[in-house]
TORDO-770929 format. One record per residue (C-alpha): residue in one letter; z, x, y. Coordinates in steps of 0.1 Angstrom, whole numbers, padded with zeros to 4 digits, always signed. Each point is the difference from the previous one (the first is absolute). Example, Ala and Ser with C-alpha at 12.3 -4.5 7.8 and 13.67 -1.06 7.14 Angstrom:
// TORDO-770929
{a, {+0078, +0123, -0045}};
{s, {-0007, +0014, +0034}};
//
This chain:
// TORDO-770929
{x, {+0204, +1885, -0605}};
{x, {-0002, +0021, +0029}};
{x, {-0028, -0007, +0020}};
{x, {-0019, +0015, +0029}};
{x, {-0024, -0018, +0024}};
{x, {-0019, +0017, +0022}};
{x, {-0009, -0028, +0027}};
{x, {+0020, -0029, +0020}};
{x, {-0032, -0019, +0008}};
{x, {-0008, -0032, -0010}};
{x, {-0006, +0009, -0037}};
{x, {+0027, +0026, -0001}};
{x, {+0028, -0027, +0018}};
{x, {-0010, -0025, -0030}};
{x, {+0003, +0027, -0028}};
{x, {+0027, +0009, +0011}};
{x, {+0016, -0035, +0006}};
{x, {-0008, -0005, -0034}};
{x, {+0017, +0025, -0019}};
{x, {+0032, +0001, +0018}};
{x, {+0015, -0026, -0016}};
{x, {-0008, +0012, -0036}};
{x, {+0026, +0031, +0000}};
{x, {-0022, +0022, +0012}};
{x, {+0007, +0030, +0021}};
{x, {-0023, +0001, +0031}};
{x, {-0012, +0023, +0025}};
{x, {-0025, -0008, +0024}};
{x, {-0019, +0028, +0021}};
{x, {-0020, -0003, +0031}};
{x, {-0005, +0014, +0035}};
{x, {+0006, -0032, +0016}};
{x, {+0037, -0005, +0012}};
{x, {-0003, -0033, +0008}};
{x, {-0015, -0016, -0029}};
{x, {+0031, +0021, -0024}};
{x, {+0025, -0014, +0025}};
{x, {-0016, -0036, -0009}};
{x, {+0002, +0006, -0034}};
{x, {+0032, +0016, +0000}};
{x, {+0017, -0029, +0014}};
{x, {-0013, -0024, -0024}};
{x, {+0001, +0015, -0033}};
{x, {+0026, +0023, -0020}};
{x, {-0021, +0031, -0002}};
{x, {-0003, +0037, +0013}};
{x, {-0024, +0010, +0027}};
{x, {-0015, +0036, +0015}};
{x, {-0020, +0003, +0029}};
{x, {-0028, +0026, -0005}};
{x, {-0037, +0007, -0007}};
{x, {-0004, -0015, -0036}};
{x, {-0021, +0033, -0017}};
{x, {+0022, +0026, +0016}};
{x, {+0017, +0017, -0031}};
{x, {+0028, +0006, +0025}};
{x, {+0005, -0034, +0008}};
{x, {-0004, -0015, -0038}};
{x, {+0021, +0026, -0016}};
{x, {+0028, -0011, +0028}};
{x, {-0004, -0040, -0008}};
{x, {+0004, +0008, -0037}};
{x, {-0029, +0008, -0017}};
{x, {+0016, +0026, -0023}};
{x, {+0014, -0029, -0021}};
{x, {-0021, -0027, +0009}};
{x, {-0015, -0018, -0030}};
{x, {-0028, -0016, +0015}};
{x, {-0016, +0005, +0037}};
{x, {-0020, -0029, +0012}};
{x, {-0016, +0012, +0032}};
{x, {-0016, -0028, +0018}};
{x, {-0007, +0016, +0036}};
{x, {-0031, -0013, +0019}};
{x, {-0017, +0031, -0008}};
{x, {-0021, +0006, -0028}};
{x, {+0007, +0040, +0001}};
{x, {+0037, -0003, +0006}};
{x, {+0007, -0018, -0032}};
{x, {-0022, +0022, -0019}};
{x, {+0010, +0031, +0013}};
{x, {+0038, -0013, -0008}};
{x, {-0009, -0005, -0033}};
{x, {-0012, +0036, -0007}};
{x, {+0033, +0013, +0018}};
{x, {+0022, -0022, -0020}};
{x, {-0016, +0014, -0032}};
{x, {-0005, +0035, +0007}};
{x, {+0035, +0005, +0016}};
{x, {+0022, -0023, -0010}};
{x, {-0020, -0012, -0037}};
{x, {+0009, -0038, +0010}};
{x, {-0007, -0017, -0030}};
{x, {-0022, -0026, +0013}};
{x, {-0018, -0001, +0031}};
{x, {-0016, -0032, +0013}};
{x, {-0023, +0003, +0033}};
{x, {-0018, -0028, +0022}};
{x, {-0041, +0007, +0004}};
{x, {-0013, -0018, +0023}};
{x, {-0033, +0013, +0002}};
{x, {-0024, -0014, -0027}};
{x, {-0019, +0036, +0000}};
{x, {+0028, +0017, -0016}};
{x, {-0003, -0023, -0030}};
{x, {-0036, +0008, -0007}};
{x, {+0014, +0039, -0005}};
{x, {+0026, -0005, -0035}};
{x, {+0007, +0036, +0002}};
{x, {+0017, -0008, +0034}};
{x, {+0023, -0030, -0007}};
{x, {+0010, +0018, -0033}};
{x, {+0027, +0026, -0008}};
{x, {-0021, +0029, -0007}};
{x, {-0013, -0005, +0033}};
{x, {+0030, -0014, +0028}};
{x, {+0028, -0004, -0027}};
{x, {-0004, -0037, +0007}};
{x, {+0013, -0016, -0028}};
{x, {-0013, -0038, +0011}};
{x, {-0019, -0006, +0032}};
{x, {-0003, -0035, +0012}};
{x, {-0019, -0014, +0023}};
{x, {+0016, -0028, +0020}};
{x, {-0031, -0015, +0016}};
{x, {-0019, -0002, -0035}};
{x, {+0031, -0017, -0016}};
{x, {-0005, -0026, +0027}};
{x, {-0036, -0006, -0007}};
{x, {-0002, -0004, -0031}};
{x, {+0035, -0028, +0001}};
{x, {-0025, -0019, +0026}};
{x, {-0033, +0005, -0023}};
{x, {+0019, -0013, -0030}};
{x, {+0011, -0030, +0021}};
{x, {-0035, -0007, +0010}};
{x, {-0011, +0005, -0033}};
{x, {+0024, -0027, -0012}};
{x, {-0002, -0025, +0027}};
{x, {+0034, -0017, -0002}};
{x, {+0021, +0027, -0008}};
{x, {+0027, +0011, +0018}};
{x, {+0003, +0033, -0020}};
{x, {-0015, +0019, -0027}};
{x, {+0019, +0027, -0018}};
{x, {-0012, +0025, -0026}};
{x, {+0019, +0008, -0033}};
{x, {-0007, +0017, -0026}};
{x, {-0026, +0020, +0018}};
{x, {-0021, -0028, +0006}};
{x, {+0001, -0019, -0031}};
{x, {+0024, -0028, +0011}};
{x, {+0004, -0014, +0035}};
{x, {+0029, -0022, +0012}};
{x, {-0012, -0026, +0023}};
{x, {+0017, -0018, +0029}};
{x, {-0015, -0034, +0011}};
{x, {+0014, -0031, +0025}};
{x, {-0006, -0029, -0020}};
{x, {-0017, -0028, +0017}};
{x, {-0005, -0039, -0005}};
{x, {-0029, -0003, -0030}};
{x, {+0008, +0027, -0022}};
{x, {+0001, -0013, -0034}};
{x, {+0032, +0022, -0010}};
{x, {+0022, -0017, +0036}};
{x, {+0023, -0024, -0016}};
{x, {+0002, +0014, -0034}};
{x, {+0025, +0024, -0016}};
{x, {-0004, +0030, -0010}};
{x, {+0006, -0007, -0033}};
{x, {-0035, -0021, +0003}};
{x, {-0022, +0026, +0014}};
{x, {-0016, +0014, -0029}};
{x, {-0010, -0036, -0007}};
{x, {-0019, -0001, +0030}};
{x, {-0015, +0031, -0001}};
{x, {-0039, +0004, -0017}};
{x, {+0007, +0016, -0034}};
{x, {+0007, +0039, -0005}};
{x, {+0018, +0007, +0031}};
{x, {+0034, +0009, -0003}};
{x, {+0022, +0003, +0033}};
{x, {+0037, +0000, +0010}};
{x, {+0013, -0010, +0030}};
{x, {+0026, +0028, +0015}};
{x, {+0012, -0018, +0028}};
{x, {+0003, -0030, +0027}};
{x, {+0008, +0003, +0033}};
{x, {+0007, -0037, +0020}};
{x, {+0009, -0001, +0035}};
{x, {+0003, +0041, +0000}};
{x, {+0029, -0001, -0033}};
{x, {-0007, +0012, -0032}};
{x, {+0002, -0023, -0028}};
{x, {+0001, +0011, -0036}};
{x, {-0028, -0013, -0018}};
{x, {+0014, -0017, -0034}};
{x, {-0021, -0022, -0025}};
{x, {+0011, -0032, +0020}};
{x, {-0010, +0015, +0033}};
{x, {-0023, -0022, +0021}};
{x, {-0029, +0013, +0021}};
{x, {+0003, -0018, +0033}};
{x, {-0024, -0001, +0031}};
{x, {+0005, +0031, +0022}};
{x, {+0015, +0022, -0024}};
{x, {-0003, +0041, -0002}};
{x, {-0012, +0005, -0035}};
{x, {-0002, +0033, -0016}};
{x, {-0013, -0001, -0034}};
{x, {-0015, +0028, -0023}};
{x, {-0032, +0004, -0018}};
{x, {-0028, +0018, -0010}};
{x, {-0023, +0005, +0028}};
{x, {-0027, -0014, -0017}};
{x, {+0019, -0037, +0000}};
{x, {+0011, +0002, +0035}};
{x, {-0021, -0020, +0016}};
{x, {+0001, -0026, -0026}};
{x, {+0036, -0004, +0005}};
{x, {-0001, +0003, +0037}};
{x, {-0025, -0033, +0000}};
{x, {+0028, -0018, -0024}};
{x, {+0027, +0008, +0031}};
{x, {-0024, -0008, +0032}};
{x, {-0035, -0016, +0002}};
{x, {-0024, +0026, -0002}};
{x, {-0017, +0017, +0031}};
{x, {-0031, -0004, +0011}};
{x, {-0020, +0036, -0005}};
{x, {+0008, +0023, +0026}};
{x, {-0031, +0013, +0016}};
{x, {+0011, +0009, +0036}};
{x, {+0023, +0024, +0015}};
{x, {+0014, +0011, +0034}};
{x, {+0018, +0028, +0004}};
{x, {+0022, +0011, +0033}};
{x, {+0006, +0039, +0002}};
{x, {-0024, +0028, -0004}};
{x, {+0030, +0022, -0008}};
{x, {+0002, +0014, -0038}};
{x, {+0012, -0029, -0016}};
{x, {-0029, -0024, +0016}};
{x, {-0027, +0025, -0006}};
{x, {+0012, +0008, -0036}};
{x, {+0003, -0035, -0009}};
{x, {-0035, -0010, +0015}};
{x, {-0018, +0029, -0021}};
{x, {+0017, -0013, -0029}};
{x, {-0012, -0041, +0007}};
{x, {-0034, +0011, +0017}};
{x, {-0024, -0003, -0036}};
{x, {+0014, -0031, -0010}};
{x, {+0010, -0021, +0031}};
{x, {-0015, -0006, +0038}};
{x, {+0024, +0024, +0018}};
{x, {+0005, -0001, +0038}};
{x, {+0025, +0025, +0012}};
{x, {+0013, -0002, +0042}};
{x, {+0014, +0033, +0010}};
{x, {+0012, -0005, +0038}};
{x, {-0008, +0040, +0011}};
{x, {-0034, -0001, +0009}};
{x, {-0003, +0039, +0003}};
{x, {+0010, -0001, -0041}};
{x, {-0027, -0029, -0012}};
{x, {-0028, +0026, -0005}};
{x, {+0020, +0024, -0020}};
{x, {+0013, -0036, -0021}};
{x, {-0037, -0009, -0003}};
{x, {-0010, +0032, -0014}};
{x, {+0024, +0002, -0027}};
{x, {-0010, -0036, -0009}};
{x, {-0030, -0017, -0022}};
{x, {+0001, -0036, +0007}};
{x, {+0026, -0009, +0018}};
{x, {-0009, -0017, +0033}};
{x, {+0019, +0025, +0027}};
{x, {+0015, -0026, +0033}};
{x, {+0014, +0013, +0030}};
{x, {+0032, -0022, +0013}};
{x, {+0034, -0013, +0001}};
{x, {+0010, -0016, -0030}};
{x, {+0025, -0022, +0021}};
{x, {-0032, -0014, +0019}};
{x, {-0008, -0037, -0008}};
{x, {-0037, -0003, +0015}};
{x, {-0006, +0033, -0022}};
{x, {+0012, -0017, -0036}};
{x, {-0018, -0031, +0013}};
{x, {-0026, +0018, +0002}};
{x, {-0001, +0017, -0033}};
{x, {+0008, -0034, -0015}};
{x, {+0031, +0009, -0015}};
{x, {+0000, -0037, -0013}};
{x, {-0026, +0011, -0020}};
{x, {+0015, +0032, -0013}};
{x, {+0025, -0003, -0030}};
{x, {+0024, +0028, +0005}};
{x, {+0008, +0018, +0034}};
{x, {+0021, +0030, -0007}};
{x, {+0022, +0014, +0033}};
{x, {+0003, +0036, -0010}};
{x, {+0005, +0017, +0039}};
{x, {+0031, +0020, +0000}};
{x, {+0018, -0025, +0031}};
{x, {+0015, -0030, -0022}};
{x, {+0000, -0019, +0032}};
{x, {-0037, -0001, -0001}};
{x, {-0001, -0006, -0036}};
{x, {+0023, -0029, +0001}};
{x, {-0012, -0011, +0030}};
{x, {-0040, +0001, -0016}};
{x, {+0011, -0013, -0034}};
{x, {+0013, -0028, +0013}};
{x, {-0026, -0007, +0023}};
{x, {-0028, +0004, -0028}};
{x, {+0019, -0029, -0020}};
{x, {+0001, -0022, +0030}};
{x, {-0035, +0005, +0003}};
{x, {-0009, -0011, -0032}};
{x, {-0002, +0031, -0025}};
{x, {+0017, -0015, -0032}};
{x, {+0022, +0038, -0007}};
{x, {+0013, +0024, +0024}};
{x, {+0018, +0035, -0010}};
{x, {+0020, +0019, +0027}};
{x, {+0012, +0034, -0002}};
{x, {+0034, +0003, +0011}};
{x, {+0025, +0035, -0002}};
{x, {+0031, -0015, +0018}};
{x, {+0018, -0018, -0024}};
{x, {+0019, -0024, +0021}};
{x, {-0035, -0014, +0012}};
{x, {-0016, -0004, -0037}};
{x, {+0037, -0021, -0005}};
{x, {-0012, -0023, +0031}};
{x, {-0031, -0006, -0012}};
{x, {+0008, +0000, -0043}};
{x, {-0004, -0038, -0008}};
{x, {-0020, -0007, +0033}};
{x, {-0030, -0023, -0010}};
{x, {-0020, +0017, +0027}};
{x, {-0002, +0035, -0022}};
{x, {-0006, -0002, -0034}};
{x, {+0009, +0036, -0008}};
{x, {+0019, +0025, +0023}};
{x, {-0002, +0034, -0019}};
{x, {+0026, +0028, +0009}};
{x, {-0013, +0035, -0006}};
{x, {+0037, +0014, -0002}};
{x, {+0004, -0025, -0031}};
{x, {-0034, +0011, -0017}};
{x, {+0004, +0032, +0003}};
{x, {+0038, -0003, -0017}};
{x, {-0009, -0007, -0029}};
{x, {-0022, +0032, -0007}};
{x, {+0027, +0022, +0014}};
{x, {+0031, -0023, -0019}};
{x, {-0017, +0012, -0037}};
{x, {+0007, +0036, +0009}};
{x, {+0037, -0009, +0013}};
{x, {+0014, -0024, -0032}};
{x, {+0020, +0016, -0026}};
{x, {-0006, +0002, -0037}};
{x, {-0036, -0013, -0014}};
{x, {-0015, -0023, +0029}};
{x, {-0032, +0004, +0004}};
{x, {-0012, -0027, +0025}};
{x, {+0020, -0018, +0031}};
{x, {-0014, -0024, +0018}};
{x, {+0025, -0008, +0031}};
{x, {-0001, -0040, +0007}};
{x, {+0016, -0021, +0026}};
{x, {+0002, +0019, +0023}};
{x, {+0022, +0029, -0022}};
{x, {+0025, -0025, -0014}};
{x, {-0019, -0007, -0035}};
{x, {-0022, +0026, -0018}};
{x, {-0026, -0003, -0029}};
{x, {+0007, +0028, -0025}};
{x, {-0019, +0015, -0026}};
{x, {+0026, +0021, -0022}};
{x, {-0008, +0020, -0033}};
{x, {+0025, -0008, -0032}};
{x, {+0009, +0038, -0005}};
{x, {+0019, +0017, -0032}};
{x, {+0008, -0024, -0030}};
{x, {+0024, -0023, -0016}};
{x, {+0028, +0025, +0005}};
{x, {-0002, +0016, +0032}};
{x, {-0019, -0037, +0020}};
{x, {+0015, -0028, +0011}};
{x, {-0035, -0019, +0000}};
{x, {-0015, +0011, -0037}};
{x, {+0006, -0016, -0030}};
{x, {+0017, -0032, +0018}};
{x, {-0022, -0033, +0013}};
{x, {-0006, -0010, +0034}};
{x, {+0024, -0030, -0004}};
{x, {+0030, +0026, -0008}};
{x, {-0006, +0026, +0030}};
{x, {+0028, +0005, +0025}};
{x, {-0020, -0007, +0028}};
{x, {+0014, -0003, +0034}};
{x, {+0007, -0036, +0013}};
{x, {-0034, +0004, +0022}};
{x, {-0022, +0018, -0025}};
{x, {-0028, -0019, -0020}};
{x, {-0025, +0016, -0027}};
{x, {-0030, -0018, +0002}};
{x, {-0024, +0023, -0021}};
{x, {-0003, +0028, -0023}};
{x, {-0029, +0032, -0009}};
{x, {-0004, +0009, -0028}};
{x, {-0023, +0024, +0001}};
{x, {-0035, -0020, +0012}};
{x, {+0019, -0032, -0008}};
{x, {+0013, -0024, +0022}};
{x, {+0031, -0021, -0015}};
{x, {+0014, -0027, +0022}};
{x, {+0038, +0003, -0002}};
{x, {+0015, -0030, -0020}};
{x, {+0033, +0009, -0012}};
{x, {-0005, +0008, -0035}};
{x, {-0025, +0031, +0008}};
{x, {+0023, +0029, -0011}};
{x, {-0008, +0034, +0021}};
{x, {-0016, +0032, -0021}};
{x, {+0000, +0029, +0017}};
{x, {-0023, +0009, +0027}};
{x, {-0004, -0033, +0007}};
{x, {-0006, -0007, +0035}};
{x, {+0023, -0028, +0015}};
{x, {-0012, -0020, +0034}};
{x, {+0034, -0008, +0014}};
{x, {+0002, -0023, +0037}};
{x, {+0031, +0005, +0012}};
{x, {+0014, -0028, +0030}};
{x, {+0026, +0023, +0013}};
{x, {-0003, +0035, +0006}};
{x, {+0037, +0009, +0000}};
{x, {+0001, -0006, -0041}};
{x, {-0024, +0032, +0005}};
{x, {+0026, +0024, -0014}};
{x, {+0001, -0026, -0032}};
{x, {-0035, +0001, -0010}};
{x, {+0000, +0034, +0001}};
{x, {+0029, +0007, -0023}};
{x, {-0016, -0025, -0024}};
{x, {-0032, +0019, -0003}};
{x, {+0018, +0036, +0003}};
{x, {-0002, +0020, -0038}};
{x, {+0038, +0011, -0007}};
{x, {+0007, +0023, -0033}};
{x, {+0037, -0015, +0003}};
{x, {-0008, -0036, +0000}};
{x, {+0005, -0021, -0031}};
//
């Protein structure tokens, strides 16, 4: 696919990083020549230095032919404007545009085709907060993904000493379980390598468990992995930027909220837009300040600043100081791999990864339609749609136990229609049946989407 991405920040690099490696054909644009000279010299892609909305400048970088435009800039108006460019002059076929600003999103008509020719506009920061309002939803959980648009989550928990299901196989789990939940475990990560979960597979201390289910079961199964939480009640939050102050409106009715913003000229304005969330001026890297605040009395602190040295920094401070579960924000990847595994933070959340996985659906070819980039972009959770019929699929008409899945790939559910069916290997697919797929290793990619591809000259 040939691809154009408007953007070599932060979430630009990562996209970009991303799809190199899946036989894409890449052009980045921006009017920075240092960050394209970075990029350039780390990845096997094109790059054009110019101002991203410029017609000039996109029809010169390929925008004639390009099949999608991601445009990613820091500006709001940039990647908008691009969008209605790319349609009017050079009828891109789809156009996909960073908003930033929450306002656009409460005009449809702005953020739609009729209006900007956007075809899907995502909002980074809101991605972000609600990954870190799912986890403190489901205290324990290390990540919450959506499937089936919201009907099935898959789950990722550290198992800890006490949890009924530690020391048992999975081939017991469903005896453990309170009746009427049905669940599958996807995968198991110990000591940072995949293991593929099999019938005789035993759940030990400290292992990465994903498992799917219906989200009314999750924290039932959750409690048979880890001892259950005490309620959370109390929250600190470090940032007034756009990800701390979305995420405190969305907490304020239903916990005690206190958000630190270190600007004091931007407190007011933070205040304002708030209802009950308790408003602090200070560093979040201050020890007499979280003393202060009793952080051992608060159950989550949440380091959302945009410097991941003060997050890291704060996160792990909060823990020595007694708060039982600390999430840091952190964009550079090779600081979220120092700190992955570190008992100090429980969760280290990378925007660039988040945000991935709502751009990666509009990127995968054939009848994918939901990715979920894990591990840092070497395993992905797939949602993929069983297209055409006996004939033309490789998928219909055949069970699960007789796919030619790649070495890495493992089906652990099936939709059928408002159904959920937990994938044991006699469940043959029908089609339009929706297949949740985790898949270890990325580079079997290219596999899993020939699998799932419709072909009228395939018997």
């Amino acid at each position: 696919m040939k691809i154009l991405i408007l953007g070599a920040g932060q979430v630009g690099a990562s996209v970009a990083s991303a799809l190199t490696g899946e036989n894409n054909d890449i052009t980045v644009v921006d009017s920075n020549p240092r960050r394209l000279e970075e990029l350039s010299e780390r990845l096997d892609l094109r790059t054009f230095l110019g101002h991203a909305s410029l017609p000039s400048v996109l029809e010169a970088a390929g925008a004639n032919d390009a099949e999608l435009m991601i445009a990613v800039t820091s500006s709001d108006e940039v990647n908008l404007i691009a969008c209605q460019v790319a349609d009017a002059l050079f009828k891109t076929p789809t156009k996909i545009a960073r908003v930033r600003r929450s306002e656009y999103f409460e005009y449809p008509e702005l953020v739609q085709r009729r209006g900007t020719a956007v075809d899907v506009a995502i909002s980074p920061e809101q991605l972000v907060c609600t990954h870190v309002q799912r986890l403190i939803e489901y205290p324990g959980a290390m990540q919450v993904l959506d499937f089936a648009q919201g009907k099935v989550q898959m789950v990722a928990v550290r198992t800890i000493e006490g949890g009924i299901l530690v020391g048992k196989q999975i081939a017991q789990v469903h005896e453990r379980l309170p009746p009427g939940i049905d669940m599958r475990v996807a995968a198991i990560y110990r000591g940072g390598k995949p293991i593929s979960p099999k019938p005789d597979t035993e759940i030990e201390v400290d292992d990465e468990v994903f498992f799917l289910v219906q989200q009314r079961d999750i924290r039932a199964v959750m409690e048979a992995l880890r001892p259950k939480h005490k309620p959370v009640r109390r929250i600190l939050i470090a940032g007034g930027g756009n990800i701390g102050v979305s995420l405190a409106k969305a907490l304020e009715e239903r916990y005690g909220v206190k958000l630190l913003e270190r600007n004091r000229e931007r407190t007011p304005a933070i205040a304002e837009s708030l209802q009950s969330t308790i408003v602090l001026v200070g560093d979040c890297t201050d020890e007499d300040l979280l003393r202060e605040e009793n952080i051992d009395q608060t159950d989550i602190f949440c380091a959302l600043t945009n410097d991941d040295e003060s997050n890291i920094l704060s996160a792990m401070l909060a823990k020595r100081m007694g708060c039982p579960r600390v999430i840091a924000l952190i964009n550079r990847p090779a600081y979220a791999e120092l700190v992955e595994g570190d008992s100090s933070i429980d969760i280290a959340v990378s925007p660039q990864q988040v945000t991935l996985g709502a751009l990666l659906t509009y990127v995968r070819l054939g009848s994918m339609v939901r990715v979920h980039s894990l591990r840092r972009g070497m395993a992905e959770a797939i949602e993929a749609v069983a297209v055409g019929d006996a004939r033309t699929s490789r998928v219909i008409g055949r069970a699960l136990e007789d796919l030619e899945l790649p070495a890495s790939a493992n089906v652990v559910g099936v939709i059928r229609g408002e159904r959920l069916l937990i994938a044991h290997h006699d469940v043959t697919v029908e089609p339009d049946d929706h297949l949740i797929v985790f898949l270890h290793d990325k580079r079997e990619l290219a596999k899993l989407e020939a699998l799932f591809r419709a072909d009228a000259t395939w018997f």
